[in-house]
matplotlib code that plots the C-alpha trace (Angstrom):
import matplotlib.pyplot as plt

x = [19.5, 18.9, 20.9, 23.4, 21.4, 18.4, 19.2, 20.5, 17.6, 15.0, 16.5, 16.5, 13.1, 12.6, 14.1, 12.0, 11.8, 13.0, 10.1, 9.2, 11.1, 14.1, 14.7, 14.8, 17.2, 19.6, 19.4, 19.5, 22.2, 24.2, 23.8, 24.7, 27.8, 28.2, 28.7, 26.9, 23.5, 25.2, 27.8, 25.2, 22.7, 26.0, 26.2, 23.0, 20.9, 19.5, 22.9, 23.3, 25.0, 21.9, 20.9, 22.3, 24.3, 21.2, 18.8, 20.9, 20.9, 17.6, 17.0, 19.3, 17.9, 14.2, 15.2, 17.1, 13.5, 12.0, 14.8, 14.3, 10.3, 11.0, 13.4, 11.3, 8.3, 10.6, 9.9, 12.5, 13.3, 14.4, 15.1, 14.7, 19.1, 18.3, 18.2, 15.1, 13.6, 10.6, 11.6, 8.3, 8.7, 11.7, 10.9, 8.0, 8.6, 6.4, 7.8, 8.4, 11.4, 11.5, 9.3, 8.6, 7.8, 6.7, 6.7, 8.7, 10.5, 11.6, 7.3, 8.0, 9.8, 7.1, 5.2, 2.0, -1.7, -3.7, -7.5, -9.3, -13.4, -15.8, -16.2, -19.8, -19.4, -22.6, -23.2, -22.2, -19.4, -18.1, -18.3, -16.5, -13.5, -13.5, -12.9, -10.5, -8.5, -7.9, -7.7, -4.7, -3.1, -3.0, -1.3, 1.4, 0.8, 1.0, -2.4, -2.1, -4.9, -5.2, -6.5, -10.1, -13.6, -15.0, -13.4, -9.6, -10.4, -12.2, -9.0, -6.5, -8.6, -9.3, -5.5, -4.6, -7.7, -6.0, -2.5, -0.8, 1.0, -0.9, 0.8, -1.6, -0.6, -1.2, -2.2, -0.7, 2.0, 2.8, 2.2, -1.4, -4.0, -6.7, -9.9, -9.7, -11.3, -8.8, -6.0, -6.3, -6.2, -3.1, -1.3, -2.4, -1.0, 2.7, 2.7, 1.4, 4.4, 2.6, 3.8, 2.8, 4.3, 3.9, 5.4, 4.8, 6.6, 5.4, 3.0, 2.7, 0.0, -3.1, -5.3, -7.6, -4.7, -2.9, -5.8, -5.0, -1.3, -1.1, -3.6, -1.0, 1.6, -1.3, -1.2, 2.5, 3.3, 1.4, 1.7, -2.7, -5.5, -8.5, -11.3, -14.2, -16.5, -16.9, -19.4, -18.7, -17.0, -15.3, -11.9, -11.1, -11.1, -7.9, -5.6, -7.2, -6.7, -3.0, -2.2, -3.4, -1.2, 1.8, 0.9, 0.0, -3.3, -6.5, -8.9, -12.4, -14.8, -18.2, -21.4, -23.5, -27.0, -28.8, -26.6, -27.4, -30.4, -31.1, -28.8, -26.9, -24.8, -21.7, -21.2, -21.9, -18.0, -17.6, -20.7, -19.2, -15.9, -17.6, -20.5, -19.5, -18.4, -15.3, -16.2, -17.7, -15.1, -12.2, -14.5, -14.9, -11.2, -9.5, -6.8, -5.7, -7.4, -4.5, -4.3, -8.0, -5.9, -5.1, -8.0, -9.1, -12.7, -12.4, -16.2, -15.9, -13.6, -12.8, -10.7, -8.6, -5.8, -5.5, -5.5, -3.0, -0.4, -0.6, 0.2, 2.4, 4.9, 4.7, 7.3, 6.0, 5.9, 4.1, 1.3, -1.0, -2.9, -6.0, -9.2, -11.2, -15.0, -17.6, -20.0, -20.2, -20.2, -19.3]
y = [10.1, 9.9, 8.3, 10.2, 8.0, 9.6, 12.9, 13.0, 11.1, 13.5, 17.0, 15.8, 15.2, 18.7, 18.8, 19.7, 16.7, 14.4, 12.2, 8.5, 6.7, 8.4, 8.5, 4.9, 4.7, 7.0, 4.8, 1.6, 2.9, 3.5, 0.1, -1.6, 0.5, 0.5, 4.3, 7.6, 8.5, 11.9, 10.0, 7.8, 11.3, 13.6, 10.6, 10.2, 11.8, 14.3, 15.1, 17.5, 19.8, 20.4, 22.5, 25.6, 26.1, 27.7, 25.3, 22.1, 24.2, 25.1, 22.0, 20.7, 23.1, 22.2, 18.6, 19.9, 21.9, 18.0, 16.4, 19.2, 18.6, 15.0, 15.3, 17.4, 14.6, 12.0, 10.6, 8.6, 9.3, 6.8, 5.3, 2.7, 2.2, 1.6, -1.2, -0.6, -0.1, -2.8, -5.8, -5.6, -2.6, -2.8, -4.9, -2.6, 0.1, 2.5, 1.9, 4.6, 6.1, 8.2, 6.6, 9.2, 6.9, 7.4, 4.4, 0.9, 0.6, -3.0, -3.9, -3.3, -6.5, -8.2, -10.7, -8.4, -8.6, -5.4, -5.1, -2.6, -2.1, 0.8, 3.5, 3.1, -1.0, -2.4, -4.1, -7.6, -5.6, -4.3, -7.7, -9.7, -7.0, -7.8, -11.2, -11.5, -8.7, -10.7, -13.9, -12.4, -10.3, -13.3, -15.1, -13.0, -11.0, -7.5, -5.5, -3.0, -0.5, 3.4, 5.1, 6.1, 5.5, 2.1, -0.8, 1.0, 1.9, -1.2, -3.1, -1.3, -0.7, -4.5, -5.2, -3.3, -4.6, -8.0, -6.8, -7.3, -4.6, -2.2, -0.1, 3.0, 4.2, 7.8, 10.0, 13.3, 14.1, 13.0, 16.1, 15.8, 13.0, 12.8, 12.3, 14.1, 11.7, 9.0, 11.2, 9.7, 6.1, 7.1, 8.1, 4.5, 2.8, 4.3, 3.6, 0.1, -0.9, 0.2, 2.6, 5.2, 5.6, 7.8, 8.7, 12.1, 15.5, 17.8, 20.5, 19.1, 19.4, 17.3, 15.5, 13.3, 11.5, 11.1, 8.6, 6.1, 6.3, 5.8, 2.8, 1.1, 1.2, -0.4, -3.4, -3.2, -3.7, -7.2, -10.6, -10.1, -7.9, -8.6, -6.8, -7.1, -5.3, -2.4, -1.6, -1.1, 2.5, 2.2, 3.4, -0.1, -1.2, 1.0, -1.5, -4.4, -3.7, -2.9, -6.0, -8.0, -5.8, -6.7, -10.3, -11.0, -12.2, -10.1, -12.3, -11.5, -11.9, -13.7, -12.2, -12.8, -13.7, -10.5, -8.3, -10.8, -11.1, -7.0, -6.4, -4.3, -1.3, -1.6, -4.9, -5.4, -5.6, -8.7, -10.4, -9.5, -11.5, -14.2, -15.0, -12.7, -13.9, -13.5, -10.3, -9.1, -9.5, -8.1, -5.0, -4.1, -4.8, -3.8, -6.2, -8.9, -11.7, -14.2, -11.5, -13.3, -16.3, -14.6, -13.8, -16.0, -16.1, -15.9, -17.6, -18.0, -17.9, -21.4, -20.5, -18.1, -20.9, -22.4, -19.5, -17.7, -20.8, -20.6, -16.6, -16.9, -19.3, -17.8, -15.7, -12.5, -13.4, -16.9, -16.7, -19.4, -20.6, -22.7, -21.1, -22.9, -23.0, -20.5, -22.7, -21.0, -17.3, -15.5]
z = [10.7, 7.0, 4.8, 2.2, -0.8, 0.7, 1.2, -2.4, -3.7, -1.8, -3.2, -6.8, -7.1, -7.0, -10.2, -13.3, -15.4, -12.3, -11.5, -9.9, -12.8, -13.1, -9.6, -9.3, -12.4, -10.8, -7.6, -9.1, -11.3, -8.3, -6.2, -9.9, -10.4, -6.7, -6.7, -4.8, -5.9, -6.9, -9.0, -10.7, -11.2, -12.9, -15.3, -16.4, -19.3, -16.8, -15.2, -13.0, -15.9, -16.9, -14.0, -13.3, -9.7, -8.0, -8.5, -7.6, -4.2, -3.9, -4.4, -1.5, 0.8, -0.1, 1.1, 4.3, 5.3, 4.8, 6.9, 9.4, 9.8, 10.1, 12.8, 14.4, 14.6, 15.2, 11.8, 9.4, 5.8, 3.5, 0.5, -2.1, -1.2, 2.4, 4.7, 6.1, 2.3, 2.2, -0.7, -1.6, -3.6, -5.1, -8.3, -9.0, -11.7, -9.8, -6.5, -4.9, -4.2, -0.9, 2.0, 5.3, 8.0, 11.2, 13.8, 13.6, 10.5, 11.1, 10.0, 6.8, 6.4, 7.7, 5.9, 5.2, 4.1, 2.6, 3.9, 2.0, 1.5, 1.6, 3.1, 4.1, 5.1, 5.6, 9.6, 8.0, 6.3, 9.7, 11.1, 8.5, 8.8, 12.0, 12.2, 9.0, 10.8, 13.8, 12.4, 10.3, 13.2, 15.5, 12.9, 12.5, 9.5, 9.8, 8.2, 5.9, 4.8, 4.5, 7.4, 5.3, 7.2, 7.3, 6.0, 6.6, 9.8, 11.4, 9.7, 11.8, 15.2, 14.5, 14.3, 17.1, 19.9, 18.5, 19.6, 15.8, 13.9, 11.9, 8.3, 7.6, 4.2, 3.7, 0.6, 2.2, 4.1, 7.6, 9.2, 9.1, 9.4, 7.2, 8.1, 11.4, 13.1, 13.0, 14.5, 17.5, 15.6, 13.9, 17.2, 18.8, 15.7, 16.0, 20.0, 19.9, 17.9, 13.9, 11.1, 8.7, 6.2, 2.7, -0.2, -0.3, 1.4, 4.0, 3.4, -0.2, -1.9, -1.6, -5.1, -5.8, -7.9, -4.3, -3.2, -6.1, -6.1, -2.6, -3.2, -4.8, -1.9, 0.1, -2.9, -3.3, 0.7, 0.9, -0.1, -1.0, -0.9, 0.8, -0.7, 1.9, 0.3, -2.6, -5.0, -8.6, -8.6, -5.2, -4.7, -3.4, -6.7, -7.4, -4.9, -5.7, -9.8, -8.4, -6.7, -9.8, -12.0, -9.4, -10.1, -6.7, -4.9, -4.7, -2.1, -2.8, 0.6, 0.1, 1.8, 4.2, 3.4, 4.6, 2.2, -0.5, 0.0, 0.0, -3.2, -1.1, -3.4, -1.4, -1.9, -5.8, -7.0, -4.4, -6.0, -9.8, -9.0, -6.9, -9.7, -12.8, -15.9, -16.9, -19.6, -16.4, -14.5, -16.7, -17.3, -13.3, -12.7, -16.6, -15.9, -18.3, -18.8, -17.3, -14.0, -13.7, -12.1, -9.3, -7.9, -5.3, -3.6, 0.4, 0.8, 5.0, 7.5, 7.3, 4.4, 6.1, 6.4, 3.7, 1.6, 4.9, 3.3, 0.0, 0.2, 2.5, 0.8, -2.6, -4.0, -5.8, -9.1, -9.1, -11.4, -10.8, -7.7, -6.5, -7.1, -4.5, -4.2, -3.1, -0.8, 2.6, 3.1, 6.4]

ax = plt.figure().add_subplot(projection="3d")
ax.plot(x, y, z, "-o")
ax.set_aspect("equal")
plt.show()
């Protein structure tokens, strides 16, 4: 079933000149006035007057073929208007407002930690996921990442082998998995109780621009992002620049010694916001200055608690929060 909202919400954006934004006027329009989505649309400035008869039902029926593939794979649609719609995103101005979903909806409410890191982890790297992963899965927080190689992929294997629940956040459709070789990952995720979930139709089309705006779904879902380890172009950098921007918590993980001690590439933007000065700092992550508060240094695992607390019992847009000190790496 999808809802009405949905359906309504899903055909106009594939309406020239409809995009992200307008969408969620029209939908916030409507929960304000408490009317339809179609009411709230035919009075705003891009009514449905100003589309001729055949398009309005071409663009209906383009968003019946979407309902139809999702029915087909046992998928849900929904919408920013729904129950089901994760709080999470609702105060962003970029949130999106269609989610497909495939798996256990009722995650999304759950309180929820991003991991994100390389694709090429070094052996420490791999190892650190690990442990943070399971550490947060069997404390009830639900682990959020993309489905890439490396750090995305030991985050949810990690989550799952530690029986918690897993949200892969895709750049594509749901109708394929990307890479290849995590199909089999991505099918183990929705039966053990996880969800994918994207913002984007089937059989759409597929850019590099789909990579950064899905990173910031992986920010926007989660209390924090844990950045295990990136160097100083990764595509990590994309979540962990959103998260900030959301003012929420981006939790930097020290290194071991070995990687330190080799200068390791893949984990130079860790070192930058461990040990960087601030001009260093803003330049990697071109955030503003104060979003520099709310970065936090994850030096060991001994940290994982306190800093699991002060996440978890914040509200989204507190600003300010212990720094701590960064003694003991993993």
């Amino acid at each position: 079933m999808i809802s009405e909202s949905a359906k309504s919400l899903l055909a106009y954006r594939y309406l020239k000149g409809v995009g992200r934004k307008y969408l969620n006027d029209i939908a916030i329009s409507a929960q304000l006035s408490r009317t339809s989505v179609d009411e709230a649309f035919a009075a705003g400035k891009i009514g449905a007057d100003k589309f001729s008869k055949e398009q309005l039902e071409q663009a209906f029926e383009l968003a019946a073929g979407q309902i139809k593939i999702a029915e087909s794979l046992g998928h849900k649609i929904i919408c920013r208007l729904d129950e089901q719609y994760p709080d999470s995103l609702k105060k962003l101005p970029d949130a999106p407002p269609i989610l497909f979903c495939a798996g256990d909806l009722r995650i999304l409410k759950s309180d929820s930690i991003t991991i994100i890191g390389t694709r090429s982890p070094t052996e420490h790297g791999v190892a650190i996921a690990q442990r943070i992963t399971q550490w947060f899965s069997e404390n009830n927080w639900c682990v959020t990442s993309g489905l890439a190689k490396g750090i995305d992929t030991v985050a949810h294997e990690s989550c799952l082998e530690a029986r918690g629940k897993t949200i892969a956040v895709l750049a594509h459709g749901l109708e394929k998995i990307y890479p290849a070789q995590n199909k089999r990952l991505a099918s183990d995720i929705t039966d053990k109780g996880g969800l994918l979930v994207s913002e984007y139709s089937y059989n759409s089309y597929v850019g590099r621009s789909n990579f950064v705006e899905r990173d910031r779904i992986q920010a926007a879902l989660a209390k924090a992002v844990v950045l295990v380890q990136s160097d100083l172009t990764g595509g990590s950098l994309h979540a962990s620049r959103a998260i900030l921007n959301y003012g929420r918590y981006l939790l930097v993980v020290g290194q071991s010694n070995r990687d330190v001690e080799f200068r390791e590439e893949k984990i130079a933007a860790n070192m930058v916001l461990l040990y960087g000065d601030t001009s260093e700092k803003l330049s990697l992550l071109k955030v503003s200055k104060d979003r520099l508060d709310m970065v936090l240094p994850l030096p060991n695992r001994e940290h994982l608690k306190e800093v699991s607390n002060v996440i978890r019992n914040i509200t989204f847009n507190e600003k300010e929060v212990p720094s701590g000190e960064n003694n003991h790496l993993f």
